[in-house]
ROPADREN-825205 format. One line per field, with one value per residue (C-alpha): x, y, z; residue in one letter; residue number from 1. Coordinates in pm, 1 decimal. Layout:
xx (X/...)
yy (Y/...)
zz (Z/...)
r (a/...)
k (NUM/...)
//
This chain:
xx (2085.5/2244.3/2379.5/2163.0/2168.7/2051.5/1881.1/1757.6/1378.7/1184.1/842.7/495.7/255.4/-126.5/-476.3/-821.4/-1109.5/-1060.8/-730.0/-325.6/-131.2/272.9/448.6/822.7/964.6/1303.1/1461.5/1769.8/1998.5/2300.4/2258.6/2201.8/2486.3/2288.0/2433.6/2149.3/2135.1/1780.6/1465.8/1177.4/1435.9/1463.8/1799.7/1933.1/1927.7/2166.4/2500.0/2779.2/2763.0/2443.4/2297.4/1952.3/1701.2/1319.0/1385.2/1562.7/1338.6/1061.5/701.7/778.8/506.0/541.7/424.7/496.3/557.8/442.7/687.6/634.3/927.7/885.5/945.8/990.1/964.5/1031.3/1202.3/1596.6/1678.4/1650.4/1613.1/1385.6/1523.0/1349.4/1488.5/1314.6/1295.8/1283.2/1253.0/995.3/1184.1/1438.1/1711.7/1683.6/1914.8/2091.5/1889.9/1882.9/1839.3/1491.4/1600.5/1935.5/1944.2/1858.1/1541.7/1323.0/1033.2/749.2/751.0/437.9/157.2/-85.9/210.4/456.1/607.8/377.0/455.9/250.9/305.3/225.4/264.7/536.7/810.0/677.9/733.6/614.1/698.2/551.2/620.6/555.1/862.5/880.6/877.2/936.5/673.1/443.5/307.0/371.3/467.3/512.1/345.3/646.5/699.4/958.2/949.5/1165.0/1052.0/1287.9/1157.9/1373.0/1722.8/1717.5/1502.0/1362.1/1461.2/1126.3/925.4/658.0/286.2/100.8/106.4/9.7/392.8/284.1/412.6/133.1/-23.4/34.5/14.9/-180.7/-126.8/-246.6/-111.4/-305.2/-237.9/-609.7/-661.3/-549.7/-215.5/-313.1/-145.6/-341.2/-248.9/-500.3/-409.5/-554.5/-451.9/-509.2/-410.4/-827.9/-802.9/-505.0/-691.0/-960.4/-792.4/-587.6/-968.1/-1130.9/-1343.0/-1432.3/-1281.1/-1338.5/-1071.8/-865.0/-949.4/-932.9/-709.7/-605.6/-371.9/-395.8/-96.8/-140.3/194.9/327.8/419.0/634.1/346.5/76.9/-213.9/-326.7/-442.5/-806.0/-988.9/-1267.8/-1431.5/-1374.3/-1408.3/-1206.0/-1108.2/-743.0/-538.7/-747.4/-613.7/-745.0/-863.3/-891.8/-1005.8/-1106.4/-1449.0/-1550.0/-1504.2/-1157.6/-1288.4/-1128.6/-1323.0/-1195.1/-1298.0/-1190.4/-1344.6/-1585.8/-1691.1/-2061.8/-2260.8/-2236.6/-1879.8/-2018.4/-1710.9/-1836.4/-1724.8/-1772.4/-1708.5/-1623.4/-1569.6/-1246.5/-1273.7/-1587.6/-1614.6/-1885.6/-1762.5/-1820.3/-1730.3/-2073.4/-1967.9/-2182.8/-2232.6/-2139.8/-2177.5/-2433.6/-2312.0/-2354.7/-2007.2/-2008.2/-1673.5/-1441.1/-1129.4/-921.1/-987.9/-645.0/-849.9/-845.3/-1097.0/-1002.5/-1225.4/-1276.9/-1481.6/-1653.2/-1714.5/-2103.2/-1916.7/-2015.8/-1828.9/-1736.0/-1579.0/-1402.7/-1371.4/-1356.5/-1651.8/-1569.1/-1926.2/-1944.6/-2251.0/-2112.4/-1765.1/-1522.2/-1461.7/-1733.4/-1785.4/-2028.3/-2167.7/-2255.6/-2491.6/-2330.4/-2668.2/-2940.8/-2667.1/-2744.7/-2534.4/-2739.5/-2544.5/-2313.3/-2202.9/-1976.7/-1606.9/-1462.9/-1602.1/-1284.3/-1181.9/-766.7/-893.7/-723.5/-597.9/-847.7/-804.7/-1027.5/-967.8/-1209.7/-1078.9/-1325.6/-1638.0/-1401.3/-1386.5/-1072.7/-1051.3/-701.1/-668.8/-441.8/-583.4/-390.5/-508.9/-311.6/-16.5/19.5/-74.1/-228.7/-309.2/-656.2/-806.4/-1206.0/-1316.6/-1671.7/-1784.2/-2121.2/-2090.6/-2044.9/-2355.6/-2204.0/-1807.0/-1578.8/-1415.8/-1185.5/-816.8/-492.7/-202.3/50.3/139.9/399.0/512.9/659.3/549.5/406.0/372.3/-14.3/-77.4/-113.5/-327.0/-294.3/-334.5/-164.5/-266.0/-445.1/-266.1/-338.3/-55.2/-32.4/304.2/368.6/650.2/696.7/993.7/1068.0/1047.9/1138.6/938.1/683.1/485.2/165.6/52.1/-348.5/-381.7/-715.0/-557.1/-305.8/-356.0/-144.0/-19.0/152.5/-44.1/-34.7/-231.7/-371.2/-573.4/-875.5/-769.2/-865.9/-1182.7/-1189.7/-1006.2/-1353.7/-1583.4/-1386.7/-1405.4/-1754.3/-1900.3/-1574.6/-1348.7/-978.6/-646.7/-506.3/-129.8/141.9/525.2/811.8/1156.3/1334.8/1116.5/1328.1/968.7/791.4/967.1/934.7/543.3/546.0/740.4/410.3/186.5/359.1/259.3/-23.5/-165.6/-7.8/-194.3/-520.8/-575.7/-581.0/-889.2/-840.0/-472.4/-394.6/-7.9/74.1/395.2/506.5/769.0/720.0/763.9/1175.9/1171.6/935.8/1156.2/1281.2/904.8/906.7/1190.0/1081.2/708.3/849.6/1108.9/829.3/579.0/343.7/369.4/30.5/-167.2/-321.0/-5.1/20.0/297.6/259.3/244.6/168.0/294.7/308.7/154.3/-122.6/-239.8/-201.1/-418.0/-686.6/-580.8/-661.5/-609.6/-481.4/-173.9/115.2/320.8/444.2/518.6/423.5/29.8/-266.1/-631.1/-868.0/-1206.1/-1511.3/-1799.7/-1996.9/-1714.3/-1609.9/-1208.7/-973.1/-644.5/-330.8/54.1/361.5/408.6/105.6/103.3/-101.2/-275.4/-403.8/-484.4/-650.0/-896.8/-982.6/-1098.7/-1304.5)
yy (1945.2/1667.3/1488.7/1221.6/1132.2/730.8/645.9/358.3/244.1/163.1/56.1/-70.2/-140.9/-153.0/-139.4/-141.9/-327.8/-42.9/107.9/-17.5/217.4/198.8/395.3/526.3/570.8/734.7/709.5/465.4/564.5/334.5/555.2/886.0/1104.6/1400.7/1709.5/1881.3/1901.5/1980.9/1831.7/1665.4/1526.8/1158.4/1034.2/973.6/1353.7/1467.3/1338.5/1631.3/1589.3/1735.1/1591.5/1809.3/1605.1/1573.7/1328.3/1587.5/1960.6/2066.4/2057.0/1926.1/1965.5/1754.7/1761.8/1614.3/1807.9/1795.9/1522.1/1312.5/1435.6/1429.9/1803.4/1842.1/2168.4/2198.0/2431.3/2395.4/2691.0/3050.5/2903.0/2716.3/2403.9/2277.4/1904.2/1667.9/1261.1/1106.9/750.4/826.8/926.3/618.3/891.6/1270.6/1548.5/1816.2/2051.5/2368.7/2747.4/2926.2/3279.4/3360.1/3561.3/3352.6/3442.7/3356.9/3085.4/2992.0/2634.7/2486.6/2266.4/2536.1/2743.2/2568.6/2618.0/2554.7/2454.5/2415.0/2398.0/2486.9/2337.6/2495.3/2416.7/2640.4/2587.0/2826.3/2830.7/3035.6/3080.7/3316.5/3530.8/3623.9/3964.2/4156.4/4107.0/3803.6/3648.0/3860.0/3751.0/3814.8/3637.1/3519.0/3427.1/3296.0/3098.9/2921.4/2889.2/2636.0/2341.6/2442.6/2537.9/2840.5/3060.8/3446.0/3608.3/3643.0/3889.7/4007.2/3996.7/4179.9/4530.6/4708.0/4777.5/4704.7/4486.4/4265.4/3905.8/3785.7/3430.0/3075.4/3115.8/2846.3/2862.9/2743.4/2722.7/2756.2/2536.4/2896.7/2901.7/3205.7/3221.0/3281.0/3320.6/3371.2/3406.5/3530.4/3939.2/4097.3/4462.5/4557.8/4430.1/4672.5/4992.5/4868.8/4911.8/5225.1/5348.3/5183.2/4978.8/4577.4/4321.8/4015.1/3757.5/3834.5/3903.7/3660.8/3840.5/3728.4/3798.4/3652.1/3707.6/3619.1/3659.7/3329.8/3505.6/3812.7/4057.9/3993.9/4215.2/4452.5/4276.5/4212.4/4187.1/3864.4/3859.2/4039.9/3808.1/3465.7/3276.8/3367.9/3031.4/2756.7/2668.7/2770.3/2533.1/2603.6/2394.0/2476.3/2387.2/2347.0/2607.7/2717.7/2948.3/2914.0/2812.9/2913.5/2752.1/2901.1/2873.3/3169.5/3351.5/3400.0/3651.2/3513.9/3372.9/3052.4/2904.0/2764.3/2720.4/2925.9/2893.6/3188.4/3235.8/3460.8/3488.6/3627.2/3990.4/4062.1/4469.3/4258.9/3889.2/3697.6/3450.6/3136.0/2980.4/2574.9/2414.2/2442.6/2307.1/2606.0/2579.7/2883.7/2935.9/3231.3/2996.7/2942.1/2586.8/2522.7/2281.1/2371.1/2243.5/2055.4/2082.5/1882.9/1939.2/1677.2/1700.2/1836.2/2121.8/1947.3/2009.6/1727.8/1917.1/1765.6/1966.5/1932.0/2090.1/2068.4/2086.7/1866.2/1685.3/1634.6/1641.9/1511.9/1528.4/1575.3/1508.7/1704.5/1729.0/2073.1/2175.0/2489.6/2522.9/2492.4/2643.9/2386.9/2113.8/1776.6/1543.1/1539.8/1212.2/1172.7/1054.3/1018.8/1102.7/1093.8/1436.3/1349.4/1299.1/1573.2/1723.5/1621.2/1563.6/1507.4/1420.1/1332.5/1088.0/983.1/811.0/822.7/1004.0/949.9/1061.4/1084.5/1217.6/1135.2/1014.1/952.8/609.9/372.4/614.0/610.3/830.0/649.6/797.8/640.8/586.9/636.1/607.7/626.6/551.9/687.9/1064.3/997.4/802.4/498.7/418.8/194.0/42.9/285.6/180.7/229.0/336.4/362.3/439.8/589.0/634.2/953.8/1331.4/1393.7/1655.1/1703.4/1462.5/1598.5/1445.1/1562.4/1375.3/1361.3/1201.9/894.1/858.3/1001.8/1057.5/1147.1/1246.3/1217.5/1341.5/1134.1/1229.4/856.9/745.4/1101.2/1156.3/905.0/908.6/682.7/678.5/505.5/377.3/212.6/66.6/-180.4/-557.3/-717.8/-549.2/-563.2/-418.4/-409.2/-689.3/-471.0/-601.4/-543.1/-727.7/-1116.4/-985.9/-743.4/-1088.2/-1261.3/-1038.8/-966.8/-1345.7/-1411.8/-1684.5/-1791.9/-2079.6/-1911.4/-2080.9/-1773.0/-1863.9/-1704.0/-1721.2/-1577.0/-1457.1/-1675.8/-1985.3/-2214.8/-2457.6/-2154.4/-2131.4/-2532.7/-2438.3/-2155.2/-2382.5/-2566.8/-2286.3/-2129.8/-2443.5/-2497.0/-2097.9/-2130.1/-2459.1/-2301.8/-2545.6/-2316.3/-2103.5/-1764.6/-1761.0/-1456.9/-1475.0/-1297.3/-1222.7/-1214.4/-963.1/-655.1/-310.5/-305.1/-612.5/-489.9/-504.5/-859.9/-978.5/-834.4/-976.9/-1325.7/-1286.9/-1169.1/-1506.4/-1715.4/-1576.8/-1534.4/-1093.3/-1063.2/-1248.2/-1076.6/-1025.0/-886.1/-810.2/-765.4/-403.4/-433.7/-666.8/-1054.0/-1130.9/-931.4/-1024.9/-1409.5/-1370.2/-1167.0/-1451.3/-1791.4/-1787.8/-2171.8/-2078.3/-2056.6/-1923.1/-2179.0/-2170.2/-2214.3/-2189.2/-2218.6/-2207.2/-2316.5/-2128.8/-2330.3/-2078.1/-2110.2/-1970.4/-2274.9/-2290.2/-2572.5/-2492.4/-2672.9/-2605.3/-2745.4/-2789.9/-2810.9/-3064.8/-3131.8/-3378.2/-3245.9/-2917.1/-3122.0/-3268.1/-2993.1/-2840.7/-3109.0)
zz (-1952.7/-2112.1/-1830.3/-1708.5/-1362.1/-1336.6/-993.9/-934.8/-1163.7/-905.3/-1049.5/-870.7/-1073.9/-944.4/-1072.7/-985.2/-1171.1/-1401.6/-1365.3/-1390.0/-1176.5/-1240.8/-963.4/-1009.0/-717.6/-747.3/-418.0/-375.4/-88.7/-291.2/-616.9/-440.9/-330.1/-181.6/41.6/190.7/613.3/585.4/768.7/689.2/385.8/270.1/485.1/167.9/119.0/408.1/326.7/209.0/-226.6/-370.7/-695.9/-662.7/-779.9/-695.6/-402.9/-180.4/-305.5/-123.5/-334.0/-672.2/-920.7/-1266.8/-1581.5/-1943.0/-2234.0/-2620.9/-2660.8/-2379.7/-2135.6/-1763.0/-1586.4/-1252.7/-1060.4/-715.1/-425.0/-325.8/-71.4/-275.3/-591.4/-838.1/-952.5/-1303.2/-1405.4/-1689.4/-1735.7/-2098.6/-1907.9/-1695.8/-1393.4/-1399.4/-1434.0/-1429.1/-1626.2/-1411.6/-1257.2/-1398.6/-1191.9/-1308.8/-1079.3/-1139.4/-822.8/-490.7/-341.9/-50.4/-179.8/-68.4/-35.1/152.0/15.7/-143.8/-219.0/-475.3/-798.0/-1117.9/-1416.3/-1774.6/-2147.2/-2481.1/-2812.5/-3002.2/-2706.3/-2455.9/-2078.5/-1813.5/-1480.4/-1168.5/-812.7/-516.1/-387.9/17.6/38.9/355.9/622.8/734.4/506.9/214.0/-145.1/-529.8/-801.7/-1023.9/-1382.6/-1628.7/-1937.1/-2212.8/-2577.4/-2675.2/-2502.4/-2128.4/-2289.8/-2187.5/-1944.4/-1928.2/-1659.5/-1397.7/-1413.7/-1132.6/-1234.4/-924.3/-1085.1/-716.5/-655.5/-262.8/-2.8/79.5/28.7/-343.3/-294.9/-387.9/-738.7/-1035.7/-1388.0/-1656.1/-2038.9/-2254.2/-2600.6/-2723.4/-2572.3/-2359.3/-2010.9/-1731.4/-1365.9/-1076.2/-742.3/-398.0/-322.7/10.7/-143.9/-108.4/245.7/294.6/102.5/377.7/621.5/556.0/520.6/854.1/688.1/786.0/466.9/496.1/348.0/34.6/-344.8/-618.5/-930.7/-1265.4/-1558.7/-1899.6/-2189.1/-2542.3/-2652.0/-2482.3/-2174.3/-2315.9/-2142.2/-1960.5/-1898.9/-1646.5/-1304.4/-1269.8/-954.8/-1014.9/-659.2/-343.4/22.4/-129.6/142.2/190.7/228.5/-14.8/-349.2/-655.0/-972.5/-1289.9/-1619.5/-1963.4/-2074.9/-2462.3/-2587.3/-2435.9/-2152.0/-1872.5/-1555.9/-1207.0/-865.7/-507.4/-133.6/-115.7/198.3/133.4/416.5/773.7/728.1/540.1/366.0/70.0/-314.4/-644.5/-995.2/-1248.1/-1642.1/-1620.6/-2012.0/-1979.6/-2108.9/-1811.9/-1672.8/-1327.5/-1334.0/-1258.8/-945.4/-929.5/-601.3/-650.4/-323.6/-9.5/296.8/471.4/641.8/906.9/1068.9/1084.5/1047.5/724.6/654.3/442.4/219.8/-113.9/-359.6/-715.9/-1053.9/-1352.3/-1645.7/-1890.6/-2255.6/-2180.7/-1977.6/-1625.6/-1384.9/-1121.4/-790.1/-517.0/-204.0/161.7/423.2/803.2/913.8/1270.0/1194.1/806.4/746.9/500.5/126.5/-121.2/-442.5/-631.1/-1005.4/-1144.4/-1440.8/-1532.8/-1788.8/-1518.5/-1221.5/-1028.8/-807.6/-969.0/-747.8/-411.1/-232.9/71.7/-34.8/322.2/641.9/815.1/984.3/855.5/500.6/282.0/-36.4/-312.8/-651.7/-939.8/-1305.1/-1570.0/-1855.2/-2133.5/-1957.2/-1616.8/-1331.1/-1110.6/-697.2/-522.3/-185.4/168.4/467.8/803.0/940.2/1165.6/1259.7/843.4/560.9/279.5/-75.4/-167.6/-535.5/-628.8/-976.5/-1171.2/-1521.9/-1495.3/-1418.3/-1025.2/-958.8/-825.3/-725.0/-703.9/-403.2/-225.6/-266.7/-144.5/-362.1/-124.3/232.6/371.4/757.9/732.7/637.6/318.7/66.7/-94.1/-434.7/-757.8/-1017.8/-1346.8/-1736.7/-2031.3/-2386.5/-2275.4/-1923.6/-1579.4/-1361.1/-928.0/-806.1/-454.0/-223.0/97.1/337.3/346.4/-8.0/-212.5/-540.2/-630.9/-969.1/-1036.1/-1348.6/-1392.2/-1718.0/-1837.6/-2153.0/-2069.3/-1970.2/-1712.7/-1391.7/-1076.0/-775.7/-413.6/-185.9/146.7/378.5/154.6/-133.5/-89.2/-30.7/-363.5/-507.5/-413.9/-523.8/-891.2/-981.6/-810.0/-993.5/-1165.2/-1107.9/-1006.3/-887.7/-614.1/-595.4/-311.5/-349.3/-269.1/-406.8/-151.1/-257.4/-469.6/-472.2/-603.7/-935.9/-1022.2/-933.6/-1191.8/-1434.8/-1426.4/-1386.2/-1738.3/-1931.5/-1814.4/-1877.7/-2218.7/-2310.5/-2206.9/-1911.5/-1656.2/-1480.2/-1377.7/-1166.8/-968.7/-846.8/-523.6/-375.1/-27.6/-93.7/-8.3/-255.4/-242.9/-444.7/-740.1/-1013.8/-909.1/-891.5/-1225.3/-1352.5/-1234.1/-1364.8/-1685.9/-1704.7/-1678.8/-1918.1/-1606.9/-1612.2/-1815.4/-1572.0/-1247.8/-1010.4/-657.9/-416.5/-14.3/86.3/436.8/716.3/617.4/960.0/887.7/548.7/631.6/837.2/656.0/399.5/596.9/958.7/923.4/722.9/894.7/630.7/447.9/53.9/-228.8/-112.2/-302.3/-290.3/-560.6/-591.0/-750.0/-926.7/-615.7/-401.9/-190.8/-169.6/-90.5/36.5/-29.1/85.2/-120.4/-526.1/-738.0/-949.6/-1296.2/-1101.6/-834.3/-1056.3/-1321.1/-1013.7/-890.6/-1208.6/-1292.5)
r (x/x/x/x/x/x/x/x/x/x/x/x/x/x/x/x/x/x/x/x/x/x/x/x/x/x/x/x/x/x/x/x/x/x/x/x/x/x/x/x/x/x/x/x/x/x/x/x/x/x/x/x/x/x/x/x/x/x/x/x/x/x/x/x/x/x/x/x/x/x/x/x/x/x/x/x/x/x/x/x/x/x/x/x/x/x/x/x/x/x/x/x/x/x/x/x/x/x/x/x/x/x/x/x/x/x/x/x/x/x/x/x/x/x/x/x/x/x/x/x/x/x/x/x/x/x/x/x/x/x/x/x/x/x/x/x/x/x/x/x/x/x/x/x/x/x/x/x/x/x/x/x/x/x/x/x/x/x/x/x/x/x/x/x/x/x/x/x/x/x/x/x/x/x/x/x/x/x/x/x/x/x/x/x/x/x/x/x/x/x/x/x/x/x/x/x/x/x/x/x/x/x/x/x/x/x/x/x/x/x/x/x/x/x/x/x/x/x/x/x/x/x/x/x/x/x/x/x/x/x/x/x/x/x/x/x/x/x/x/x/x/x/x/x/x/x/x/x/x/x/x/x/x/x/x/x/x/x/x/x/x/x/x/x/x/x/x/x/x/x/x/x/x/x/x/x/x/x/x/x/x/x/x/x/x/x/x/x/x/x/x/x/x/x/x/x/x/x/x/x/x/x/x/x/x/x/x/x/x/x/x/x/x/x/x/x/x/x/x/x/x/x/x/x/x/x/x/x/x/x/x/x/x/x/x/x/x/x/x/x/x/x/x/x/x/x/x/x/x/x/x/x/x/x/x/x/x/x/x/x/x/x/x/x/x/x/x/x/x/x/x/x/x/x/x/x/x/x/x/x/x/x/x/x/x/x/x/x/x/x/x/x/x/x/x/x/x/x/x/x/x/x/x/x/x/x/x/x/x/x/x/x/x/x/x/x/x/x/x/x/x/x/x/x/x/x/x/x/x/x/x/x/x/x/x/x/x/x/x/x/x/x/x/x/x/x/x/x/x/x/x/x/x/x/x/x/x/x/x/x/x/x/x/x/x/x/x/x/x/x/x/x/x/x/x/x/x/x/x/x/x/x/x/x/x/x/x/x/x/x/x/x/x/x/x/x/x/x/x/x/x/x/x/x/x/x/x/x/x/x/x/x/x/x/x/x/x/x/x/x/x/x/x/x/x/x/x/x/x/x/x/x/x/x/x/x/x/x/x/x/x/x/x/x/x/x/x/x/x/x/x/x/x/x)
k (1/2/3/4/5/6/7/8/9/10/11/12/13/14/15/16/17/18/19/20/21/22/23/24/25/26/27/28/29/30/31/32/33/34/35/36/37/38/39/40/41/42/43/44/45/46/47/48/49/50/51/52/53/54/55/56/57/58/59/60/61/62/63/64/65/66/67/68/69/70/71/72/73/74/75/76/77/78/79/80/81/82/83/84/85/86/87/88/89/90/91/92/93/94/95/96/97/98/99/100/101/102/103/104/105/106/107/108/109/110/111/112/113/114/115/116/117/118/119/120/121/122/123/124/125/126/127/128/129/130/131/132/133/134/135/136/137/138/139/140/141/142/143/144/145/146/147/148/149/150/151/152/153/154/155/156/157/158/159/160/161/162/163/164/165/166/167/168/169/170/171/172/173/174/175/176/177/178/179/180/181/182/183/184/185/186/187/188/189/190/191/192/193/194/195/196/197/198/199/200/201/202/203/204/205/206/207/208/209/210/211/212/213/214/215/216/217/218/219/220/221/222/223/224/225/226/227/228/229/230/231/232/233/234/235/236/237/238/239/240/241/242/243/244/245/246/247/248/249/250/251/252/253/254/255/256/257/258/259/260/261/262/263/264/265/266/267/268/269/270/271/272/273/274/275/276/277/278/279/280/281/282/283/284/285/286/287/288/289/290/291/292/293/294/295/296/297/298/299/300/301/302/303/304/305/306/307/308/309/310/311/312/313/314/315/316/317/318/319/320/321/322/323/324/325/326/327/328/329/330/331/332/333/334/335/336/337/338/339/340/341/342/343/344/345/346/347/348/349/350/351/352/353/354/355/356/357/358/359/360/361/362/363/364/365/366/367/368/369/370/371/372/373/374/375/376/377/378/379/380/381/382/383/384/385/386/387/388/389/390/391/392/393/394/395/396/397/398/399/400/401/402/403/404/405/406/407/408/409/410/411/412/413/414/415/416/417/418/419/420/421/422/423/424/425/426/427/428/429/430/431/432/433/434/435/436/437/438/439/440/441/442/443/444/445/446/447/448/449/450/451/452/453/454/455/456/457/458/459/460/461/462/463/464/465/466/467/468/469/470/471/472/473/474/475/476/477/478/479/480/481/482/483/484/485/486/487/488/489/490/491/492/493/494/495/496/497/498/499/500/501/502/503/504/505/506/507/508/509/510/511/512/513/514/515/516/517/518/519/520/521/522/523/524/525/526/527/528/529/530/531/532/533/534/535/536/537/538/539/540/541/542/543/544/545/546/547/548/549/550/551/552/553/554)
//
């Protein structure tokens, strides 16, 4: 695993009020050399010499390790493919086989490889085999103890021995270094029905080992009537318990959601109801709620309800002291909003989820810093045109990462990161008027340019000087290129000494955002527009000069 394989680094770099978001994309059809004939595959992937990377498998799922190295799970054909990053995900090693033998894998959105970690080199890995019939499936397992050189081979961890639903797994690792594994079981529904009597959905189970994955102990049923094709969450509160979350079906076919202490020593697990909306439908929604827990063990739950009236993701705070849900708000009311993610970092609380809007799907951003009272601004990440795999939101030290698989662009990783000044981030049709509202009461100098601009660069020439003399307002630099040229707008911003200021970069059509811009441009660069405290603006086309800056500053 030695053997790197260098793509190309593409980074975009983006940040809210609060946030810097760098996203890797690792997708260049001139560095990639791919042979798979599949669909629903980056083009880049179908030509006849395979490097298997994350780009061209089907659900990767990342995480770092103890030392800071990028893993990468994900499905190619029969087999489990594990590859790792020490740059990031500029350039991956060869991907390695977790199952010797070729197997059938699932491979949907809910149902993907997992991988976590532990602290002494430990890296776990599970999966759910096909097994003979519809919709049937083994919980898998394998892990290496010395940091992914080698692999044990997998094991099965449903004890039953029968061929039925053993799918929707999570694998967490506990401050402890326990293992546990929950998934969703439909073997009581079977003993139901062998005995003619009604079962309603499937069971939630669970597994712990505390001998870093060697054995793992009997199966234990949590709750009977899970709904049978949601994801499950789980999180570790204070004082290392772990903390699951599933879709419950509560009397009357109300789909709702329910929290349980799986390290609780409780004969019969005690299953706390977490959410009220009362959903009643004998459907399986396929939305799968997402779980974070604070230092004061609150937990802040994202989830999705499909009532007609009141639809959309939710975000909800939970007392687990007083059992009660203190606070709920309305994320997105949009019936195509999906896949929610939730992450709690210090004083922070961080949203990601997809929506489908304007023939695209766009992965939007929602933080709070005081416990979910009040948000930010929605914003947009990215976008893509094509299919998409579900976002993953996960942290690491002080960093929190999203990965994202697009068919169009490959493997994506974001990573939001509170702590460092200076960024590149994408202007959307909302962002002159987030621009306006950020500098409210300030005087600011908003410049555009482009790569193809020789004018531009004698303007930032001046610009440079002038920022590192001190004469110069708040400037915010925007680019007209669009997200292919990132590292050159990097590479430009970094020449001139201009990369710590507030930078931007078009990422949607030029048409469009002129217009949203000033509907008197007509495209024309360099162009400028001053901003006095009281939020009047004067526009100007051509080279600035010290003059003209110097009057209207003063």
């Amino acid at each position: 695993m030695n053997i790197m394989k260098t793509v190309k680094n593409i980074k975009r770099f983006f940040s809210s009020t609060l946030l810097l978001i760098t996203t890797i994309g690792i997708c260049d059809a001139a560095n990639h050399n791919h042979g798979h004939e599949e669909t629903g595959l980056p083009t880049f992937c179908h030509s006849q010499n395979a490097d298997s990377t994350p780009d061209c498998g089907k659900t990767p799922t990342a995480g770092f390790d103890q030392q800071n190295v990028l893993w990468v799970v994900y499905v190619e054909g029969e087999y489990i493919k594990l590859t790792s990053s020490k740059d990031m995900g500029s350039s991956f090693s060869d991907a390695i086989n977790i199952n010797p033998v070729p197997e059938k894998i699932y491979a949907d959105g809910e149902n993907r490889p997992k991988i976590a970690f532990a602290n002494e080199n430990e890296i776990y890995i599970s999966w759910v085999k096909k097994t003979e019939g519809q919709y049937t499936g083994d919980i898998r397992f394998s892990r290496s103890l010395d940091n992914g050189k080698s692999f044990s081979a997998p094991i099965i961890i449903n004890d039953d021995n029968l061929l039925t639903s053993h799918r929707f797994d999570i694998l967490a690792v506990g401050p402890d270094g326990r293992i546990h594994l929950t998934w969703l079981d439909k073997r009581d529904l079977l003993a139901a029905k062998k005995a003619g009597k009604p079962y309603v959905g499937a069971a939630l189970y669970h597994a712990v080992s505390s001998d870093k994955g060697l054995t793992f102990s009997a199966n234990k049923k949590i709750a009977d009537n899970s709904c049978e094709c949601c994801r499950i969450s789980i999180e570790f509160d204070q004082q290392g318990n772990a903390i699951a979350l599933w879709r419950h079906v509560f009397p009357d076919m109300i789909r709702d959601h329910a929290v349980v202490n799986l390290d609780a020593t409780d004969t019969k697990p005690v299953i706390n109801r977490v959410t009220f909306d009362n959903w009643q439908i004998e459907a399986c929604p396929h939305h799968g709620p997402d779980m974070a827990i604070d230092s004061q063990d609150r937990l802040h739950l994202f989830w999705f309800t499909g009532l007609a009236e009141r639809g959309g993701l939710f975000y909800g705070r939970y007392d687990q002291t007083a059992q009660q849900l203190e606070h709920q708000i309305n994320i997105d009311a949009s019936p195509s909003a999906s896949r929610p993610q939730v992450v709690v970092m210090d004083d922070q609380i961080i949203l990601v989820w997809k929506v489908l809007e304007d023939e695209q799907t766009t992965l939007k951003l929602k933080t709070s810093v005081d416990q979910g009272e009040t948000w930010s601004a929605t914003t947009t990440l990215m976008t893509t045109e094509s299919g998409s795999d579900h976002p993953l939101l996960f942290a690491h030290n002080d960093k929190v990462f999203v990965s994202w698989w697009t068919e169009k662009e490959g493997f994506q990783l974001i990573t939001l990161n509170s702590n460092e000044p200076g960024s590149l981030r994408p202007f959307n049709k909302e962002s002159i008027s987030e621009i306006e509202n950020n500098y409210k009461g300030k005087d600011f100098l908003l410049v555009l340019w482009s790569l193809d601009c020789p004018p531009c660069f004698k303007e930032m020439e001046l610009l440079s000087a002038l920022n590192k003399q001190g004469e110069l307002p708040e400037l915010i630099l925007v680019s007209t290129d669009g997200s292919e040229f990132i590292p050159e707008i990097i590479s430009v911003l970094k020449q001139y000494g201009l990369d710590r200021v507030e930078n931007r970069y078009f990422n949607d059509t030029p048409e469009l955002l002129r217009m949203k811009i000033d509907s008197n441009w007509f495209g024309e660069l360099p162009r400028s527009y001053f901003y006095n405290n009281n939020g009047d603006r004067i526009s100007h086309s051509g080279v600035l000069n010290q003059a003209i800056i110097a009057e209207w500053f003063n």
